[in-house]
N, CA, C and O of each residue as an XYZ file, in Angstrom:
488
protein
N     -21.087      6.696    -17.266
C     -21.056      8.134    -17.137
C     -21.009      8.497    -15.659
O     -21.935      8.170    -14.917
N     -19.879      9.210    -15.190
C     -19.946      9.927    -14.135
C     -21.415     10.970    -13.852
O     -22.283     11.447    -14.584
N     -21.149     10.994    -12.541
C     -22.866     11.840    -12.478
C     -21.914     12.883    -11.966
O     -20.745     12.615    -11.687
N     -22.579     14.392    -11.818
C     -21.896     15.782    -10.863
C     -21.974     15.173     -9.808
O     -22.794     14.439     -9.257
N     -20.419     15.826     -9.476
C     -20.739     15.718     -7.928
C     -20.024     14.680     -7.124
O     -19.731     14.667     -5.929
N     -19.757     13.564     -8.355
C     -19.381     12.276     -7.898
C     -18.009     12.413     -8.116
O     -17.540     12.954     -9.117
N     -17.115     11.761     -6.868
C     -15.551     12.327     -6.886
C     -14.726     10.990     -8.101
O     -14.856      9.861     -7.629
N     -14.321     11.001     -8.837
C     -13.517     10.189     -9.603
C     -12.228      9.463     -8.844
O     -11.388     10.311     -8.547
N     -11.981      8.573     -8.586
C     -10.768      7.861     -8.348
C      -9.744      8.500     -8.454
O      -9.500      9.339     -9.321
N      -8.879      8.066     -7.350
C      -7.344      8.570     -7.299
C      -6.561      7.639     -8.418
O      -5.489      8.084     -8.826
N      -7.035      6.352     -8.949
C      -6.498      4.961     -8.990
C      -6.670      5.105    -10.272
O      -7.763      5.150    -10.836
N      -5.240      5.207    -10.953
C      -5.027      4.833    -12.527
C      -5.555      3.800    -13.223
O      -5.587      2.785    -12.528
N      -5.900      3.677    -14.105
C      -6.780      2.099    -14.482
C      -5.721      1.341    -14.587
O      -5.717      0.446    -13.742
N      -4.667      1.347    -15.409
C      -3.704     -0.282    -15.018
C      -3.328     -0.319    -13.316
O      -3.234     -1.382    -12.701
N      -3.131      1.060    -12.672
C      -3.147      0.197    -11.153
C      -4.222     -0.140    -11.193
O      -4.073     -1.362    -11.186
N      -5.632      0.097    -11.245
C      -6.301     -0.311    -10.842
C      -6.762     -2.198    -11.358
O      -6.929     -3.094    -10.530
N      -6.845     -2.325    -12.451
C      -6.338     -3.444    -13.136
C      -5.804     -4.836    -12.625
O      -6.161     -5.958    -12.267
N      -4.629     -3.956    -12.845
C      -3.739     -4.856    -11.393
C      -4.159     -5.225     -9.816
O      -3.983     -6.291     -9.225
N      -4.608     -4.320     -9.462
C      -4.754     -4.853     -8.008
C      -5.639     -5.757     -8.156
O      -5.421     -6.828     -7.590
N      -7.387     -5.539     -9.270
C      -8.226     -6.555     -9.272
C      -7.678     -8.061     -9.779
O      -8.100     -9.196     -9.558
N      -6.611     -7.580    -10.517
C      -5.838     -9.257    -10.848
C      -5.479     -9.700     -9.753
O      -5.672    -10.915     -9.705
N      -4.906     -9.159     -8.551
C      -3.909     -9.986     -7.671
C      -4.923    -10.268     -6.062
O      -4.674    -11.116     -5.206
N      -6.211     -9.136     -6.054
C      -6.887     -9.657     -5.431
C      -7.813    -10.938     -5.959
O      -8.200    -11.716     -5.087
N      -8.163    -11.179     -7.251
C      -8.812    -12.198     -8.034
C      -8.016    -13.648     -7.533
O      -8.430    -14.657     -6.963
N      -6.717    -13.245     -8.019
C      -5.392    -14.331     -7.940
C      -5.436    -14.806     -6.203
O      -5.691    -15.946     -5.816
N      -5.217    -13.989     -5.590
C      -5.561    -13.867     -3.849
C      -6.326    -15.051     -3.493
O      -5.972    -16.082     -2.920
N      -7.990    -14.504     -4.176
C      -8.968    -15.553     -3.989
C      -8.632    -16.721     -3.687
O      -8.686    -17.203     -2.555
N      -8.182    -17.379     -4.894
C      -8.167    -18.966     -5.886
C      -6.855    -19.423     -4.966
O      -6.324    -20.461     -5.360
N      -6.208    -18.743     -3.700
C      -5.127    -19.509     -3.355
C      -5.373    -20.534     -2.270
O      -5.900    -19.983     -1.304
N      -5.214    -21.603     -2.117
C      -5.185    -22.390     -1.085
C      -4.555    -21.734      0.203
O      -3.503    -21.114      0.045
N      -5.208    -21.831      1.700
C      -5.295    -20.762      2.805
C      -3.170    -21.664      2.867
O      -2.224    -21.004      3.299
N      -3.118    -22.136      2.698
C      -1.327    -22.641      3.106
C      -0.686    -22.037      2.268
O       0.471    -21.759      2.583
N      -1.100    -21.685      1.137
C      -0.285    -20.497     -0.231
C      -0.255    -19.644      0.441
O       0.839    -19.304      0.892
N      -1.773    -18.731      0.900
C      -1.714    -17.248      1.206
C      -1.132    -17.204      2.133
O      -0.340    -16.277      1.966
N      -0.925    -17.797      3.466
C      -0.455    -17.862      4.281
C       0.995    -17.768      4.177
O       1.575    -17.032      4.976
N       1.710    -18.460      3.235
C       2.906    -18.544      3.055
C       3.575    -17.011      2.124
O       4.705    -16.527      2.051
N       2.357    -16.656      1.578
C       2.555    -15.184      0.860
C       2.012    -13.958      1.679
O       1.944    -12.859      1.128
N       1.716    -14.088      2.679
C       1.205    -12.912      3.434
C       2.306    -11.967      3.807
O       2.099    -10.758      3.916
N       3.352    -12.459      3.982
C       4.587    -11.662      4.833
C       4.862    -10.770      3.686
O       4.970     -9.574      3.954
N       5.031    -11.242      2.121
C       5.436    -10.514      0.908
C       4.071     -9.497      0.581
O       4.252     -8.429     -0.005
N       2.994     -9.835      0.919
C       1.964     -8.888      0.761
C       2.072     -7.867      1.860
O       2.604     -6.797      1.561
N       1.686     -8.026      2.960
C       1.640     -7.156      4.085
C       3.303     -6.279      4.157
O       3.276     -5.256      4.842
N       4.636     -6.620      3.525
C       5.528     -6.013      3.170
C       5.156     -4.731      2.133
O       5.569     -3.618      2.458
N       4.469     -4.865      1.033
C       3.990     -4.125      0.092
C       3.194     -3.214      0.962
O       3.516     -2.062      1.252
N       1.835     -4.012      1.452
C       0.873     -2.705      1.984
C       2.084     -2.016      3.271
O       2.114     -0.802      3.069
N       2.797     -2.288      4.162
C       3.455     -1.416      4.815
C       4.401     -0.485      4.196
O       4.814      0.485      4.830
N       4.807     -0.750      2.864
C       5.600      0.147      2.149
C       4.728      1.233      1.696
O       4.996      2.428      1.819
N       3.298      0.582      0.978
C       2.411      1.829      0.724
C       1.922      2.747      1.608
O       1.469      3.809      1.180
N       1.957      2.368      3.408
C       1.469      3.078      4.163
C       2.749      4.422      4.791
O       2.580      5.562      5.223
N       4.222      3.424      4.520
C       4.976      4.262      5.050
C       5.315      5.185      3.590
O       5.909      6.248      3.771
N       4.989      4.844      2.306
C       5.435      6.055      1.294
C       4.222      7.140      1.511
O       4.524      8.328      1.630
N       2.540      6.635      1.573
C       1.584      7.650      1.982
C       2.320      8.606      3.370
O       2.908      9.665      3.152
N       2.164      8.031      4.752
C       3.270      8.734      5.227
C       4.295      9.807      5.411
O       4.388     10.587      6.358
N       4.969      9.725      4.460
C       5.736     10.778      4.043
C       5.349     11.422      3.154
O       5.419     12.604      3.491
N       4.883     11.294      1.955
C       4.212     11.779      1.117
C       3.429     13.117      1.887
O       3.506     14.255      1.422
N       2.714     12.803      3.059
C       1.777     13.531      3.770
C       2.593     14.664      4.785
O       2.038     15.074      5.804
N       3.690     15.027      4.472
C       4.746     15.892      5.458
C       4.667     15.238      6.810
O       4.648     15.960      7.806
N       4.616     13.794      6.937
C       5.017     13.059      8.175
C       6.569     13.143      8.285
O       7.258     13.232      9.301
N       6.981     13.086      6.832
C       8.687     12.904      6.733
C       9.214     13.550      7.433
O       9.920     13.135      8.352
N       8.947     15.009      7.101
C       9.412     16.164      7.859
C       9.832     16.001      9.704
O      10.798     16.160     10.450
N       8.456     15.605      9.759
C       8.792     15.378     11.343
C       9.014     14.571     11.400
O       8.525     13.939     12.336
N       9.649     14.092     10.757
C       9.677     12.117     11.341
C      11.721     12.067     11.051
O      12.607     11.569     11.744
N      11.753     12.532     10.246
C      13.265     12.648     10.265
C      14.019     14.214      9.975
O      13.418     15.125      9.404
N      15.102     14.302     10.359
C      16.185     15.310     10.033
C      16.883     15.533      9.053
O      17.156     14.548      8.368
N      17.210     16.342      8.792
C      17.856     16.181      7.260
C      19.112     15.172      6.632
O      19.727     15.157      5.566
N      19.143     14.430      7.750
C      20.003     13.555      7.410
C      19.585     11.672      7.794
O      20.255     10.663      8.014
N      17.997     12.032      7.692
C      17.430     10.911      8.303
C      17.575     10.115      9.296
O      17.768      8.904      9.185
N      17.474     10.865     10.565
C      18.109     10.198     11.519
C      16.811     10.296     12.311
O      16.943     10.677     13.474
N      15.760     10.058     11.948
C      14.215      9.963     12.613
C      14.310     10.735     13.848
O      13.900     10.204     14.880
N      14.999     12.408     13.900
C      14.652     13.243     14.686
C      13.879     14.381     14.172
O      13.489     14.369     13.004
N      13.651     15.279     14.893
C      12.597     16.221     14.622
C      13.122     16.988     15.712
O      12.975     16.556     16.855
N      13.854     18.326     15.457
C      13.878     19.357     16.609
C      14.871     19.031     17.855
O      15.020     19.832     18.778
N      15.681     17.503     17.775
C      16.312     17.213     18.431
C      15.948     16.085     19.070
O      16.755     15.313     19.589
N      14.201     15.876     19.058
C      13.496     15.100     19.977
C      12.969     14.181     19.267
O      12.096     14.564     18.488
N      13.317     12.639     19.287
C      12.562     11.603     19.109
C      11.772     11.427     18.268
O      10.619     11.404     18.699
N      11.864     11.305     17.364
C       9.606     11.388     16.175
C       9.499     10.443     15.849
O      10.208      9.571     15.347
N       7.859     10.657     16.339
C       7.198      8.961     16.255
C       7.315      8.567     14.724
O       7.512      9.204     13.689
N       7.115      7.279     15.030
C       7.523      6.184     13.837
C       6.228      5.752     13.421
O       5.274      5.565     14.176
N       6.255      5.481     11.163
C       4.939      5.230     11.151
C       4.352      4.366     11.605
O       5.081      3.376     11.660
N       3.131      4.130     12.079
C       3.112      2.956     12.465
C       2.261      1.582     11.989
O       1.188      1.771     11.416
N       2.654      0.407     12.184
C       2.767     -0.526     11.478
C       1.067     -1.028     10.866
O       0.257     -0.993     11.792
N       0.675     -1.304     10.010
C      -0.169     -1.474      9.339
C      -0.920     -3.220     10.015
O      -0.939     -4.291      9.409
N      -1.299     -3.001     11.023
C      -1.857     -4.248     11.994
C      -1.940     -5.726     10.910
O      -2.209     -5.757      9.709
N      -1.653     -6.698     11.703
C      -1.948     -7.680     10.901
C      -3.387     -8.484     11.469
O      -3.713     -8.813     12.609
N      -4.105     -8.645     10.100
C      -5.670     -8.961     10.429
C      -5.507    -10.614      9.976
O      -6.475    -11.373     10.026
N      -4.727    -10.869      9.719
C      -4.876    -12.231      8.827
C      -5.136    -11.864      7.557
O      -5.461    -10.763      7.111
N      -4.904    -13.222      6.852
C      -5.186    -13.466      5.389
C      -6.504    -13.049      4.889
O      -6.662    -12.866      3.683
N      -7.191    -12.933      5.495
C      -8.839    -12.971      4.836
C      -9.305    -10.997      5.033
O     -10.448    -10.597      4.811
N      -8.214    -10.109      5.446
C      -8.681     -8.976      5.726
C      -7.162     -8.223      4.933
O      -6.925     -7.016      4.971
N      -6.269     -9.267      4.247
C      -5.490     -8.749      3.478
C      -5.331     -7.815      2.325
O      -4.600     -6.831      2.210
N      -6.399     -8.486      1.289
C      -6.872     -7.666      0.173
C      -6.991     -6.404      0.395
O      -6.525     -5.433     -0.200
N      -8.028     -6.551      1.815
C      -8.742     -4.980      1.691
C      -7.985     -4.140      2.397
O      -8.536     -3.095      2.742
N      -6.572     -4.353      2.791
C      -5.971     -3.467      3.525
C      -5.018     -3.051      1.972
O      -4.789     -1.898      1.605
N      -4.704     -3.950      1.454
C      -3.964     -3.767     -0.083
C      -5.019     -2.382     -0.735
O      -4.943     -1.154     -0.785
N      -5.820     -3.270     -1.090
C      -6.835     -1.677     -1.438
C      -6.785     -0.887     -0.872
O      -6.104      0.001     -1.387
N      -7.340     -0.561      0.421
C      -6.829      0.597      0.737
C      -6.021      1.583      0.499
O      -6.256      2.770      0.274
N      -4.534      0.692      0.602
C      -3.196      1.728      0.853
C      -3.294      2.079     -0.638
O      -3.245      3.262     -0.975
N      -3.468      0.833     -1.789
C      -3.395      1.338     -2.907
C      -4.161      2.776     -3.392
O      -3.860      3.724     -4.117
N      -5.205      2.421     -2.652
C      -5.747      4.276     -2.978
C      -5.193      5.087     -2.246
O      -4.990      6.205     -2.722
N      -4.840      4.855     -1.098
C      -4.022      6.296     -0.036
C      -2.671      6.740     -1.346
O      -2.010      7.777     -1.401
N      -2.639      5.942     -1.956
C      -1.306      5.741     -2.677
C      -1.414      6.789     -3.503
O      -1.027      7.957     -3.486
N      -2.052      6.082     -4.259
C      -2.697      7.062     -5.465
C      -3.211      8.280     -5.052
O      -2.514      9.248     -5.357
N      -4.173      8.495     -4.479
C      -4.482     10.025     -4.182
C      -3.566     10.811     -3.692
O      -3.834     12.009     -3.790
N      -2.049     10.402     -2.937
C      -1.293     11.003     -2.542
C       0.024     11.099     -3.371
O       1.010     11.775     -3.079
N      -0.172     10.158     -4.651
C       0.608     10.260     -5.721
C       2.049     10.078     -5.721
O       2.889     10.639     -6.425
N       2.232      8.977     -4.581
C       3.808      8.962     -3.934
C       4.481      7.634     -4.455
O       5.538      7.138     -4.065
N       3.407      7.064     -5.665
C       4.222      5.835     -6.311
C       4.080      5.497     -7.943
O       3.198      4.955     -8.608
N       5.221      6.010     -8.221
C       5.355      5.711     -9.947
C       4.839      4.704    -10.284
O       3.957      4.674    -11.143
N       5.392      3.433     -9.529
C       5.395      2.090    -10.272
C       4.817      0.960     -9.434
O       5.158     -0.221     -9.388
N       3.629      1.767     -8.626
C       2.657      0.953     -8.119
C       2.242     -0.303     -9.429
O       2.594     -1.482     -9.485
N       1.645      0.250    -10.088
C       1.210     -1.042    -11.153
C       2.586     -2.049    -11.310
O       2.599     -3.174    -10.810
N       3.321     -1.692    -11.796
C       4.863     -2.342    -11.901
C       4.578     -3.177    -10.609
O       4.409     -4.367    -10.873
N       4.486     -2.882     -9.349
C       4.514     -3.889     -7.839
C       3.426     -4.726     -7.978
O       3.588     -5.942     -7.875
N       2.283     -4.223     -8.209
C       1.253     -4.979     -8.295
C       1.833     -6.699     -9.616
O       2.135     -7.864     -9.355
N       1.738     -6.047    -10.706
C       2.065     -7.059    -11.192
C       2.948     -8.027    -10.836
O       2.589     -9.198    -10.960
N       4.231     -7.730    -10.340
C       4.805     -8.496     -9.758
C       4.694     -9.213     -8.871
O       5.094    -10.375     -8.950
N       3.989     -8.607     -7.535
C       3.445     -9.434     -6.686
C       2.328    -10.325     -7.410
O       2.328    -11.540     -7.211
N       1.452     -9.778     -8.182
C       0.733    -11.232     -8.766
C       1.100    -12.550     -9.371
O       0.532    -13.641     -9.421
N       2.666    -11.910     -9.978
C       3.493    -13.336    -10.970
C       4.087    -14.176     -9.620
O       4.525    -15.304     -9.847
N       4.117    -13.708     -8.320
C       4.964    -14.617     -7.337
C       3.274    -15.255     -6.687
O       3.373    -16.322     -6.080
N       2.043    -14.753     -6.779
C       1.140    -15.522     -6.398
C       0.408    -16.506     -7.115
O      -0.634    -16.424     -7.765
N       1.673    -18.080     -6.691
C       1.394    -19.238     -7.302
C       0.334    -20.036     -6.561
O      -0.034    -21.127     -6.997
């Protein structure tokens, strides 16, 4: 039971689901697996940071109506890149974006990614 007061999740239960599968899956990988899967993970969380991003009227200023990453004529900054912490601070940057995600409601088929990225984490 929710108590008053207490804010409920942005995070659909099969996303949510999912992510605990692929952070679970994450775990159990030998550090030369994750390592070798980090580039395909940290690809995902930078996609979730640059769809939050726009989602958030960054777009606007960030490109022209013809996407040419101007704003007013002048230059607009670019999102920027979602730092790499290593393997062991991966998950929780995945979580993260996955909730920026969700509360900002800028991905249909988050669960759809999630799962997938879990079937490629052998």
């Amino acid at each position: 039971m929710t108590e008053p007061g207490t804010p409920r999740s942005p995070v659909r239960q099969e996303v949510a689901t999912e992510l605990q599968r692929v952070v679970d899956r994450w775990r159990q990988l030998p550090l030369d697996h994750a390592l070798s899967y980090a580039g395909r993970v940290r690809a995902l969380v930078q996609s979730l940071a640059d769809a939050v991003a726009m989602g958030d009227g960054m777009g606007d200023a960030m490109r022209d109506g013809m996407g040419n990453g101007m704003a007013n004529g002048a230059p607009a900054p670019s999102v920027p890149a979602v730092p790499d912490l290593g393997p062991a601070t991966l998950m929780d940057q995945l979580t993260v974006l996955v909730h920026d995600a969700s509360a900002a409601a800028v991905t249909p088929t988050l669960a759809e990614d999630l799962a997938n990225l879990r079937r490629e984490l052998r």
